[in-house]
C-alpha positions in Angstrom: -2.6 -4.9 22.7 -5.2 -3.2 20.4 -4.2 0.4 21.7 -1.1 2.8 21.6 0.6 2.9 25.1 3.8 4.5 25.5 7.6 3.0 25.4 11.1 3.2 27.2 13.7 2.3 25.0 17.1 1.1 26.3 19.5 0.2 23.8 21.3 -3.6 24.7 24.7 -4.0 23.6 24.5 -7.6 23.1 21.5 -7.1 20.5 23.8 -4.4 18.9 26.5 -7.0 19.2 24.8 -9.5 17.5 22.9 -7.0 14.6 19.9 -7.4 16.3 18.3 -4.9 13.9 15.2 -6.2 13.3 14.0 -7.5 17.1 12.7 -5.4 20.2 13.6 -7.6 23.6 10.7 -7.4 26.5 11.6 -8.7 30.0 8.6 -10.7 30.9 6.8 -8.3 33.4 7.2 -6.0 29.9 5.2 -8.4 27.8 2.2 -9.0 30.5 1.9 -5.5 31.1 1.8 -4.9 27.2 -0.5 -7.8 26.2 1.1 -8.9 23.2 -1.2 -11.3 21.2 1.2 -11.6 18.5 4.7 -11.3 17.6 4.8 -8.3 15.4 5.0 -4.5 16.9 5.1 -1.1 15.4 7.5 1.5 17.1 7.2 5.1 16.7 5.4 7.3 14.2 6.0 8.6 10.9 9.0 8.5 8.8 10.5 7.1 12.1 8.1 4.1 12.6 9.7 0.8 12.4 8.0 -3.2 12.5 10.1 -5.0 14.7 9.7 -8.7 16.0 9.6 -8.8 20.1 11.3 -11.9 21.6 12.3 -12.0 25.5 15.1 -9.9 27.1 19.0 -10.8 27.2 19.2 -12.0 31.5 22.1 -9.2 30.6 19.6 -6.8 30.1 17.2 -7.8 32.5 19.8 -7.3 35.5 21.2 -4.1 34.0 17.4 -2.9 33.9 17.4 -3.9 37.6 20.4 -2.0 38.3 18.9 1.3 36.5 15.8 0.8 39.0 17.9 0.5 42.2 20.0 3.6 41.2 16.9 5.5 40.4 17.3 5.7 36.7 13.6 4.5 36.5 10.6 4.1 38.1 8.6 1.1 38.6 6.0 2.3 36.8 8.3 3.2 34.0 10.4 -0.5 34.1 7.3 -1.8 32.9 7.3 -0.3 29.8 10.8 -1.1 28.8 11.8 -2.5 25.8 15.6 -3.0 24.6 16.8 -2.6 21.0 19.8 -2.4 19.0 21.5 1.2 19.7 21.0 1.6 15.3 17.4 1.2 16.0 17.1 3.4 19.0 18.7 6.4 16.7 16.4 5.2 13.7 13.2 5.4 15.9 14.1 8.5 18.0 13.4 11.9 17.0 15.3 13.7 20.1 16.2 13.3 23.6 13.4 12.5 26.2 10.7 12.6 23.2 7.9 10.3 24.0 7.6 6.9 21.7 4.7 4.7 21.6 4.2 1.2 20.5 1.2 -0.9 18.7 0.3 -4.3 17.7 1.1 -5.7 14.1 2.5 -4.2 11.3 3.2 -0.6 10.2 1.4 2.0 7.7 2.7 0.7 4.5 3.9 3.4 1.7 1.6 4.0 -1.1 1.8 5.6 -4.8 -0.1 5.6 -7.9 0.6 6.2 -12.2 -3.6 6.7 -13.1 -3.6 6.9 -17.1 -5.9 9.6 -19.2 -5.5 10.7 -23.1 -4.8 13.5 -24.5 -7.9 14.4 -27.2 -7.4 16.7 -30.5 -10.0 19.2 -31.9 -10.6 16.5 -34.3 -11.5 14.5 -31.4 -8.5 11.8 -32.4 -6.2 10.4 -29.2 -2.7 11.9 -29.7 -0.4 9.5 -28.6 1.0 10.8 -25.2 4.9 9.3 -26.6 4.9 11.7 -29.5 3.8 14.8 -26.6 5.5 13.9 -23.7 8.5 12.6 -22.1 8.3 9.2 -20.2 10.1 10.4 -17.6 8.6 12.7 -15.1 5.8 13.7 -13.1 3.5 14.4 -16.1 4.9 12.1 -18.4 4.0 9.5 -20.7 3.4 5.8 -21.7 2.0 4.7 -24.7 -1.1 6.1 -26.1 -1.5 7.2 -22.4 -0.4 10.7 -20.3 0.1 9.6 -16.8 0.6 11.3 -13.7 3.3 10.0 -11.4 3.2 11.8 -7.3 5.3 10.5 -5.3 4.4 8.2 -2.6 3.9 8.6 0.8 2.0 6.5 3.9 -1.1 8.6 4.0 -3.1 8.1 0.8 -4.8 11.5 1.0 -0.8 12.9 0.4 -1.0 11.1 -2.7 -4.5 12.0 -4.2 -3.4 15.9 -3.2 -0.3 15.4 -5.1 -2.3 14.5 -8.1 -4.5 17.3 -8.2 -1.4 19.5 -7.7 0.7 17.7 -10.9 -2.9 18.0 -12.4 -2.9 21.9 -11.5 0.3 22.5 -13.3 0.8 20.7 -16.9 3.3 21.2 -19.1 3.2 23.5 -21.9 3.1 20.3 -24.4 -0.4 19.1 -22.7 -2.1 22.5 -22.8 -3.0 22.8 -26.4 -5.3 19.1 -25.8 -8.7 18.2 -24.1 -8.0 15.9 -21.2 -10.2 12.6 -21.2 -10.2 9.9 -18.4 -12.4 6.5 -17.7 -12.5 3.0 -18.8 -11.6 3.7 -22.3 -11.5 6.3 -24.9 -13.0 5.8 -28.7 -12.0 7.8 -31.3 -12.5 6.4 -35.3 -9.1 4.7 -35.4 -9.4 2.4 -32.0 -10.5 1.7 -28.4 -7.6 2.9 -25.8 -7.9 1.8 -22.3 -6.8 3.7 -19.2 -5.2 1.9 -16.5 -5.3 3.4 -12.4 -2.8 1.5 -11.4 -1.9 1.6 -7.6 1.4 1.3 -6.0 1.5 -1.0 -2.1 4.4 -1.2 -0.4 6.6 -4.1 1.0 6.9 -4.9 5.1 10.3 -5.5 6.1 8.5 -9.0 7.2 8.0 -10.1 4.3 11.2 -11.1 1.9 11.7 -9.7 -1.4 12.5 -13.2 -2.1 8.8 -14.5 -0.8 6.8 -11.9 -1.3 5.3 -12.5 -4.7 3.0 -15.0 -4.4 1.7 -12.6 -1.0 1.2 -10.0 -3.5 -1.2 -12.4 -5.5 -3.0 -13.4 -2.7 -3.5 -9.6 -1.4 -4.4 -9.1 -5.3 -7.0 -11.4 -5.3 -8.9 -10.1 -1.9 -8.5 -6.3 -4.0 -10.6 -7.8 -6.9 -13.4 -8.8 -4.7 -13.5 -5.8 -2.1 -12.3 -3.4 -4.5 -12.4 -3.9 -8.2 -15.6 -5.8 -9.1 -17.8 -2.7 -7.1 -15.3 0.1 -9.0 -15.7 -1.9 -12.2 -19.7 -1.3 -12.0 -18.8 2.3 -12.3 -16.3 2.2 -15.2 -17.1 3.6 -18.7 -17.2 3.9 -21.6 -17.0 0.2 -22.7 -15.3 -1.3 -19.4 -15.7 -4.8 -21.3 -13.0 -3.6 -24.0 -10.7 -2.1 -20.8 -10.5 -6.0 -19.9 -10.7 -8.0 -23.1 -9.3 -5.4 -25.8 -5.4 -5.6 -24.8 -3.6 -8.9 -26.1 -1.3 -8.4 -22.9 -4.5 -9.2 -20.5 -4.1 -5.5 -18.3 -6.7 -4.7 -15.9 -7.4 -8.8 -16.0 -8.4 -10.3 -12.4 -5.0 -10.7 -10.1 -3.0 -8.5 -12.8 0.2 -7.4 -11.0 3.6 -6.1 -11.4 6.5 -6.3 -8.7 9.9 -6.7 -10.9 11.1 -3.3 -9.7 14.8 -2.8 -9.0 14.0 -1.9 -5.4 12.0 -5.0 -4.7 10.0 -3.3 -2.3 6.4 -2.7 -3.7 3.7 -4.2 -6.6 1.5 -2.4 -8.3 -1.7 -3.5 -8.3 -3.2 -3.1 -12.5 -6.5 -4.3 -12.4 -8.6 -0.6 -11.8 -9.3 1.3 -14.5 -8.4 5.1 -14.7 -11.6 5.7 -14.1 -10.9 6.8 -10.3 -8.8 9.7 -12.2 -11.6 11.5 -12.9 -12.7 12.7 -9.9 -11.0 13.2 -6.1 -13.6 11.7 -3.7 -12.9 8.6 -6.3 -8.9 8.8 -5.6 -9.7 8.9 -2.1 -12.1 5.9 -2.4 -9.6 3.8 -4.5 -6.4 4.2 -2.7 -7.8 4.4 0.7 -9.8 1.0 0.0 -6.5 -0.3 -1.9 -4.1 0.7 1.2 -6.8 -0.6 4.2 -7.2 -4.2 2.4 -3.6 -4.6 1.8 -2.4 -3.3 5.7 -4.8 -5.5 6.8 -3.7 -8.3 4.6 -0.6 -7.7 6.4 -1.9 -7.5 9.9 -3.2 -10.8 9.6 0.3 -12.5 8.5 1.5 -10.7 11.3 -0.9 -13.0 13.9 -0.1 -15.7 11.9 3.4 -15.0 12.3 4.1 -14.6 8.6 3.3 -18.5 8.0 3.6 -19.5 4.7 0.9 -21.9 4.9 -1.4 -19.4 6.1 -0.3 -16.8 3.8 -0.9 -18.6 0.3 -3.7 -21.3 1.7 -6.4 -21.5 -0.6 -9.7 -20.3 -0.1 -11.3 -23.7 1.1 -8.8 -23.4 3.9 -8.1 -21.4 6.8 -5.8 -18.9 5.8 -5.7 -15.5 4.6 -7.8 -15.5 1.7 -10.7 -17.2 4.3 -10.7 -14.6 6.7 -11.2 -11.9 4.2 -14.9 -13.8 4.5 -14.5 -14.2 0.1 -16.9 -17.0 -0.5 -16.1 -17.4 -4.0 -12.9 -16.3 -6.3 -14.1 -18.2 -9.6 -16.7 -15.2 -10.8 -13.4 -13.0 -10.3 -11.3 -14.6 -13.0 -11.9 -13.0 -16.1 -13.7 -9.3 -15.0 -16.1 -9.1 -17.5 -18.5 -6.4 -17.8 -20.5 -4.9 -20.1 -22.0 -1.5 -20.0 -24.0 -0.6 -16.5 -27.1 1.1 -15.7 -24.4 4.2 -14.9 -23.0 4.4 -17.7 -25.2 7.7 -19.0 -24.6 9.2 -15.9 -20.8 8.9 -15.0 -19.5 9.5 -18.9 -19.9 13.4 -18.0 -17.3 12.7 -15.4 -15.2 11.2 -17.1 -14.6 14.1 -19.6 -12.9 16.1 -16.8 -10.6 15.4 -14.5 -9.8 16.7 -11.1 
């Protein structure tokens, strides 16, 4: 089922019974008439969209359904569409009475977010050190040498970048008095600084917060071929020194972070701040970033969320393979010197959005 068809839910009492939560229960006509060619579907839309695994219908179920058809409580037509769930789940996925719900193949719009990094530049041209200007908490905050901007996340990417330029749009009295510089790094007569664009993917309920980081590594690795090695053509000044100038290896291939309390995202380190500088960037960077990594988890969806297919490596059928990478190994160290667009992209880079 590649397409969006419509749903009638009926809540079971024996899935509620049983906490069922995570499961939506076809009878079989249900499942011809839907297709299924995996075992992952997406319910509803929006904040009330949920992933649930299908599995056949209760025989409970599937004679109370028949029951509902012989009293006239539904049609033919409409007993083909029926799916049961848990009655928690039929409150979570529906908005109000009689509104119309719709299903889809594989796995949900994941939740992105973002912390890009810029400096803040004295008339003297020296990098103030965002700490000593700024909080670290907040939405134009801090960390480090490094301002950051901090939106908050949402599923649709172009939320996010609009959220930016908003934050952006309305500094704090403490930035004002200093020029704002993004890119690759910054230079001033002290040291190099480097900028990360760090982009924040969410977690499927799928996947375990106990199994999901070697996933995120994986999905980390497709990024740095399909995402990062054409973005780091475009960084400046001195990408080389964004890579190889921190003794904590940021922005190295596969960096990641996922040890947040709520265990239900990584961040994904390896861009520079570059895509800071300018919107149609953002939109390139986080769309790109959120497409590989729903797709990523797409895939373990048909796979039914097999480890071996998940974390196989390249040579092998897996995920990494059908990503069509052919080779990881010119990935592992991100080393670039200065590119043919260097010239032309510093200008950018001394304004932002």
């Amino acid at each position: 089922m590649s397409r969006r068809v419509q749903l009638h839910l009926v809540p079971s009492q024996l899935m509620s019974d049983k906490g069922e939560d995570g499961l939506i229960r076809f009878p079989r006509r249900a499942r011809e008439f839907f297709g299924f060619s995996n075992n992952t579907v997406v319910v509803g839309k929006g904040s009330y969209q949920s992933t649930l695994q299908v599995k056949h219908a209760y025989k409970e179920d599937v004679r109370r359904l028949a029951e509902m058809l012989r009293e006239g409580k539904f049609t033919e037509e409409d007993a083909l569409s029926v799916g049961f769930v848990t009655q928690t789940v039929q409150k979570r996925i529906s908005r109000k009475e009689g509104a119309d719900l719709w299903i889809s193949q594989g796995i949900g719009r994941i939740t992105v977010g973002a912390d890009p990094e810029f400096g803040l530049i004295g008339p003297d041209g020296i990098l103030r050190r965002g700490a000593d200007i700024l909080p670290f908490e907040g939405r134009f905050g801090s960390d480090g040498p490094s301002a950051e901007v901090r939106p908050a996340p949402s599923q649709d990417h172009l939320v996010v970048v609009k959220r930016i330029a908003d934050i952006l749009g309305k500094p704090p009295v403490a930035a004002e008095p200093y020029g704002w510089v993004g890119g690759a790094t910054y230079k001033d007569k002290h040291r190099v600084y480097w900028f990360g664009g760090h982009i924040h993917l969410g977690r499927p309920d799928q996947i375990s917060a106990d199994s999901a980081h070697p996933i995120y590594q994986k999905i980390a690795t497709v990024l740095d071929s399909l995402l990062a090695l054409p973005m780091c053509r475009f960084d400046t000044p001195e990408p080389y020194k964004r890579r190889n100038g921190c003794a904590l290896h940021y922005g190295k291939a596969g960096d990641i972070r996922d040890d947040y309390p709520e265990k239900n995202r990584f961040e994904y380190r390896v861009l520079s701040g570059l895509w800071l500088v300018h919107p149609a960037l953002a939109r390139i960077a986080m769309g790109t970033a959120k497409a590989v990594t729903e797709t990523a988890y797409s895939r373990l969806a048909d796979a039914k969320f097999d480890p071996e297919y998940a974390l196989a490596p390249l040579s092998q059928k897996g995920l990494l393979k059908s990503f069509g990478l052919k080779n990881t190994r010119v990935m592992s160290a991100l080393r670039f010197g200065k590119s043919k667009f260097e010239t032309w992209i510093y200008s950018m880079t001394m304004l932002l959005i």
